[in-house]
N, C-alpha and C positions, 0 to 999 in steps of 0.2 A: 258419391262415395261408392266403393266397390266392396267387394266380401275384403278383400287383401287390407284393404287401408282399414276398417273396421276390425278386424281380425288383427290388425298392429297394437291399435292403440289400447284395444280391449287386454292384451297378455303385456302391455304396459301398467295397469293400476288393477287388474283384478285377480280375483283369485276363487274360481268353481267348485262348485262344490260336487263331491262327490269322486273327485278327479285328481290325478296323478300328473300335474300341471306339467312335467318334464313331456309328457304325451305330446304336449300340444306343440311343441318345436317342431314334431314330424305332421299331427293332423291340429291347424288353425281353427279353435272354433265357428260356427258356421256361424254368421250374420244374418238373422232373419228378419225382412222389411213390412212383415204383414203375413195375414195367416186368412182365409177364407174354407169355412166347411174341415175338413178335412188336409188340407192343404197350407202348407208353409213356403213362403216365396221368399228367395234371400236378395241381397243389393245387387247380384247381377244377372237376377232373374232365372236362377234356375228353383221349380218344386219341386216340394218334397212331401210326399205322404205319409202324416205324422200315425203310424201304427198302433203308438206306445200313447196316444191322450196326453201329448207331454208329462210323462211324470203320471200317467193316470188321473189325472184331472180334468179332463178337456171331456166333456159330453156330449153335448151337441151342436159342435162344429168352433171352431174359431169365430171370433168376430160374430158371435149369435147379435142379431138385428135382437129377438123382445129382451136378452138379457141385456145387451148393451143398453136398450131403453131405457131398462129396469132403472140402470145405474145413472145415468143420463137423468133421470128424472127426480129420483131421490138426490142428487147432487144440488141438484137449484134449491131444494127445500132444507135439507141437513146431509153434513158429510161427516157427524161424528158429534159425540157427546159423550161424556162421562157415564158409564153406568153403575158405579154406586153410587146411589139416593136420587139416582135421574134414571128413566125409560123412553123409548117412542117407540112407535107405531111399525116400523119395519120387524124389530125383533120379540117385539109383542104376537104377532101376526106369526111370525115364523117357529115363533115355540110353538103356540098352539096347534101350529100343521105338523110339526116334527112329532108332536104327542099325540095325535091323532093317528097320525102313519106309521109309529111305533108300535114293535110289539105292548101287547097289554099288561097295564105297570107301571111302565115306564112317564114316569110324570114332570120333571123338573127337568130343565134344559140350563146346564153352566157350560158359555161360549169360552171357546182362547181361541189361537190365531193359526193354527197348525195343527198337525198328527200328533207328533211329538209332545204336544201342549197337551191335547186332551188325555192321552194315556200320562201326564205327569196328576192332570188333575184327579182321574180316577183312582191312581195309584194312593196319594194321598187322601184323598178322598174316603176309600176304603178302609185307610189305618185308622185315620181320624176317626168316622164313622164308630169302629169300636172301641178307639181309645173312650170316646164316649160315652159308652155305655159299663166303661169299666173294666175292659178287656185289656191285654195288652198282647195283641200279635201283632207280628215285626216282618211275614214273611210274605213269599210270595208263592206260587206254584203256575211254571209255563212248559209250553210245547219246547221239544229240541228242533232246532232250523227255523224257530219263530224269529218274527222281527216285530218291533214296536217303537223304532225311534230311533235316534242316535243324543236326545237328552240322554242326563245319566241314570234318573229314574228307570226310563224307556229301556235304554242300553240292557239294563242289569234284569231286566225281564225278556232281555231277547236273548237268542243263542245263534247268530250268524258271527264268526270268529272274523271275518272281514273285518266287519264294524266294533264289534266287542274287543277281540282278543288285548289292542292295545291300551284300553282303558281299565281293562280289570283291577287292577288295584283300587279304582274308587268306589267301586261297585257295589251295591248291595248282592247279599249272595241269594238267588233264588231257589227254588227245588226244580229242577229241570227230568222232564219224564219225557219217554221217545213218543216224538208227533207217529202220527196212522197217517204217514207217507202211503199212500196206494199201490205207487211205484216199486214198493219194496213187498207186495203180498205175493204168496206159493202160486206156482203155477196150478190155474185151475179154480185159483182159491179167488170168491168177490172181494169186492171191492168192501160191503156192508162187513161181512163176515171178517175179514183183516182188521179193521175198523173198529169194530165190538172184540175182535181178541187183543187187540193191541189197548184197548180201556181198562185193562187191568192193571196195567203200570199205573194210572194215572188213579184209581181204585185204591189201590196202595197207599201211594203217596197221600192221598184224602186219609186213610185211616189212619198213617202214622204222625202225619203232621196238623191236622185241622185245628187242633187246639191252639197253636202259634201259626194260624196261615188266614190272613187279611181274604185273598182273595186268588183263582184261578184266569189266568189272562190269556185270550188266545185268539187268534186269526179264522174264524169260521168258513171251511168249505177249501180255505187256498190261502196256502202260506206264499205269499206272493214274492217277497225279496228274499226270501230265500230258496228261488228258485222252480217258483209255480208249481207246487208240490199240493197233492190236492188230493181230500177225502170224503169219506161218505156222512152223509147227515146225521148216519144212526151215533157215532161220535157225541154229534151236541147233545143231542137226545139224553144219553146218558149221563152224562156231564151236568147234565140241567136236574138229573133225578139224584144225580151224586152230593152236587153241593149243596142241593135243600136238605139232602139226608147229614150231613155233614157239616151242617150249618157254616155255611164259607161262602163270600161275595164270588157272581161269575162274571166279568165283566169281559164282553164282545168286543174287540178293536176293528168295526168295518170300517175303519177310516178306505181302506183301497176296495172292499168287497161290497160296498156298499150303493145304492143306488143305482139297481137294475145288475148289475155287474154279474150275478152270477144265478139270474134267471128270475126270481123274485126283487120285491124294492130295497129288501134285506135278507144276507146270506142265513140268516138264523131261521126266518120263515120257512125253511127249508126242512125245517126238523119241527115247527111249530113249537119252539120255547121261546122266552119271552127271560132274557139276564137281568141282573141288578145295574149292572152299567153299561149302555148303548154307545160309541167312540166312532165321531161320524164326520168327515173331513173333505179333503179333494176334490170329488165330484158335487159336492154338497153348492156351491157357488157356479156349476157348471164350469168352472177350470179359470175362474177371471179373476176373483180376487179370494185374500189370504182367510183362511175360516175354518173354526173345526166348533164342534159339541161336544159333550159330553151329556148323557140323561141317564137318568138313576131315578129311582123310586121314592115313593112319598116313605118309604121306610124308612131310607136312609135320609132323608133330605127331613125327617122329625128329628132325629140324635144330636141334630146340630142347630134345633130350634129351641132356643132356649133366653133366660133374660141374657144381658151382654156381657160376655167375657172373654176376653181374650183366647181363655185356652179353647171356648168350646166353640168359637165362630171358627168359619171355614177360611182366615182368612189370606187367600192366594187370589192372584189381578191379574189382566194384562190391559196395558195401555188402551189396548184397541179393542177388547172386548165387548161382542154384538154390535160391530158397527155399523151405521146404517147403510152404506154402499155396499156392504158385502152382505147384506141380509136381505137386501133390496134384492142383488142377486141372487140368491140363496131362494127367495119369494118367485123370483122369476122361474129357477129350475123346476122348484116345483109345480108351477104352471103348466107349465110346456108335459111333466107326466101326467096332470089331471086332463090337457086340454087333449093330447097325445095319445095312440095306441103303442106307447112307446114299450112295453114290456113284451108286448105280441109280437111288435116289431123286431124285437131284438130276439127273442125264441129264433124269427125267421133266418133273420140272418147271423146265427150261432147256427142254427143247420147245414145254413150255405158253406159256411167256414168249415164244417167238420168235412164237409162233400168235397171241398177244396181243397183239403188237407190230407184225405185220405190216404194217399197214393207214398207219402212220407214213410210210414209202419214200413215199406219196403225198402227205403233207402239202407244201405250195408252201414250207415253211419248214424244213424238213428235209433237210438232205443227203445225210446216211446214218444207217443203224438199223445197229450190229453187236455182234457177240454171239462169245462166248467163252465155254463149261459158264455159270456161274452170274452170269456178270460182262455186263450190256445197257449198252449207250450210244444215246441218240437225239443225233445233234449238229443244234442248229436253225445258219440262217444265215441270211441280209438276202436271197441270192442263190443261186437252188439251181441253175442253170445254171452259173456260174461259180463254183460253193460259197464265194462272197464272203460273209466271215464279218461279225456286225454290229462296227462301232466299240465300242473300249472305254468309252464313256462309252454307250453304246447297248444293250450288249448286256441279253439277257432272260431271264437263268437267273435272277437273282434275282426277277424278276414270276412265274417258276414255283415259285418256294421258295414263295413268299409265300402264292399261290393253294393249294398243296396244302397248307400248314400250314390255310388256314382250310378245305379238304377232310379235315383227319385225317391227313395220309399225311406224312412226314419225307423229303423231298427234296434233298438241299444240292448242287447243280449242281456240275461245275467247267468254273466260266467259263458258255458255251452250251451243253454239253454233261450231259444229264439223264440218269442212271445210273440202273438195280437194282444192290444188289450185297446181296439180302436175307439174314436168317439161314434156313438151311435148312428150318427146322419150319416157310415160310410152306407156304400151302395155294394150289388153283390158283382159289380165291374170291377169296382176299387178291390175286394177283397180277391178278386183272382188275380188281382195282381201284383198285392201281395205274396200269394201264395207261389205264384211264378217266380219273382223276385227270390224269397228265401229258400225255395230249390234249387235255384242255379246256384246263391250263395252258398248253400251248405254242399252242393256238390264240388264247386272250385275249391272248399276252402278246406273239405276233406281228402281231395285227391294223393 
């Protein structure tokens, strides 16, 4: 079978997600036969160096030999059980290392199957929580250009209009206060110091609303789909000092920042706070199979301990919740960072990237290059003096998809904005050539 004949039958019965299926009559999805390391080979053997961890999942490499093990192994024993009023050993195993590895707190581990899953369960979670106690807040409080899903819980707490704008009418309506985008601080002016002036929106919003506000939800260190938009730690910091003082749930969505991604095991260690709900997904199974957490505190996890009653149990499922293949996996990732110098390792090569990268800041098409541990953005624009971004029918991140797929390299922009966010086993050969790759692209594609 070749790309072509795969690529037929596939735009016969399916339907992508994330995607504008009329696309694909000009670009035929790509057929991929097998993935090793880094590396994705399609049915007629051309690779392609996947930059992006498919989807940011992919850790340490494709086809990982202990992780596949993992799965391999736990398979012959158990591939799945029920977990209300049943347990075993994989997900037994693997809360206790998530609670250990957790900021300090954080005690209860509730599994779903996805991103989306775990911010529906916190979200709930939170209300519940004080419905419990007697309370009745109904609201929420997040960043502007956040994302957290495309459920509709999720939806209504992000602010990316791509995703959002058509579904609004079902939506619950959140309090939306402007994210400490970096990108946007005075000439001269840090990164910290924009960061802490821009907390006072959110400072506000705490004063006016706490009384009906469940909880504050937000993307720690890098609002990733919306654009790798990315700030300074003193943020959480404050945030963490806010909603104790303002008694309001703060619940962390590292579903994509998490797990080395942006220089610690967690973006919040970063500021040394520790939230009420920890939202941990993706890289969590090392990129193999479907997984996400949610952890929260023995505080909130007592309001819902109680004798049995409908309204006070917590009661939301998924089929597949804490499955053993995937925690098996899940058990294996973690492995690999206790067994590994994998945070050190990735310091390193987030240096090599920035040295690799440098030379971008000067492109006439280029606004800014910035960088977070493992997570680069190069953002092009029409105008680098006035960082006047191109029109939406103009814009050139797809002429850079394009070019680096016929280079080898797996790029998928968001919007103008051309990201690394590789799996850790790349090498710093691989990353120069990446960086090669996306300077030729954004030079053809800005011409």
């Amino acid at each position: 079978m070749t790309n072509r004949s795969w690529a037929e039958r596939d735009l016969r019965v399916l339907w992508h997600p994330c995607t504008q299926m009329r696309d694909h009559a000009d670009d035929p999805p790509i057929p991929i036969r097998r993935g090793e390391g880094v590396w994705l080979e399609d049915y007629d053997g051309r690779r392609y160096l996947d930059a992006i961890s498919s989807w940011w999942v992919n850790l340490f490499g494709h086809a990982n030999p202990r992780i596949n093990a993992a799965i391999a192994g736990q398979l012959a024993q158990l591939e799945h059980v029920i977990l209300a009023g049943f347990t075993h050993e994989p997900v037994v195993t693997l809360s206790e290392r998530l609670v250990a590895l957790a900021p300090k707190g954080l005690a209860r581990c509730f599994y779903a199957s996805d991103g989306s899953s775990a911010v529906e369960v916190a979200l709930k979670m939170s209300f519940h929580s004080w419905r419990n106690r007697g309370e009745s807040r109904t609201r929420f409080i997040s960043l502007s250009n956040s994302y957290h899903g495309e459920t509709l819980g999720a939806l209504s707490v992000g602010d990316v209009a791509l995703y959002k704008e058509t579904y609004e009418p079902l939506l619950l309506k959140a309090i939306t206060v402007p994210a400490p985008d970096c990108s946007q601080r005075e000439p001269g002016e840090s990164c910290a110091d924009y960061s802490t002036r821009l907390f006072a929106a959110m400072d506000a919003a705490l004063a006016a609303h706490a009384h009906e506000t469940c909880a504050v939800i937000i993307e720690p260190l890098v609002q990733c789909a919306g654009g790798m938009r990315m700030y300074d730690p003193v943020y959480l910091k404050l945030l963490r000092a806010a909603c104790t003082q303002y008694n309001v749930h703060l619940i962390a969505d590292e579903i994509a920042v998490g797990f080395g991604r942006t220089g610690t095991m967690f973006a919040c260690e970063s500021a040394g706070i520790a939230p009420d709900f920890l939202l941990l997904g993706k890289g969590l199974t090392g990129g193999t199979l479907p997984l996400s957490v949610c952890l929260t505190t023995d505080a909130v996890y007592e309001t819902f301990y109680a004798e049995y009653t409908a309204q006070k149990a917590f009661l939301h499922s998924h089929s597949y919740t804490g499955n053993p293949l995937a925690c098996a996996a899940a058990n294996a990732t973690l492995d690999i960072f206790r067994d590994d110098d994998v945070l050190n390792r990735n310091r390193r090569l987030a240096a090599h990237m920035a040295r690799a990268t440098a030379h971008f800041a000067g492109h006439p098409h280029v606004a800014e290059v910035r960088q977070t541990g493992m997570i680069l953005a190069i953002e092009m624009v029409k105008d680098k003096k006035t960082r006047t971004p191109y029109p939406w029918q103009e814009r050139r991140g797809r002429a850079v998809y394009r070019y680096a797929l016929e280079r080898g390299v797996l790029l998928r922009p968001l919007g103008d904005v051309i990201y690394f966010m590789p799996p850790y086993v790349i090498n710093e050969e691989e990353i120069d050539l990446l960086a090669d790759v996306a300077w030729e692209g954004i030079d053809i594609a800005t011409r």
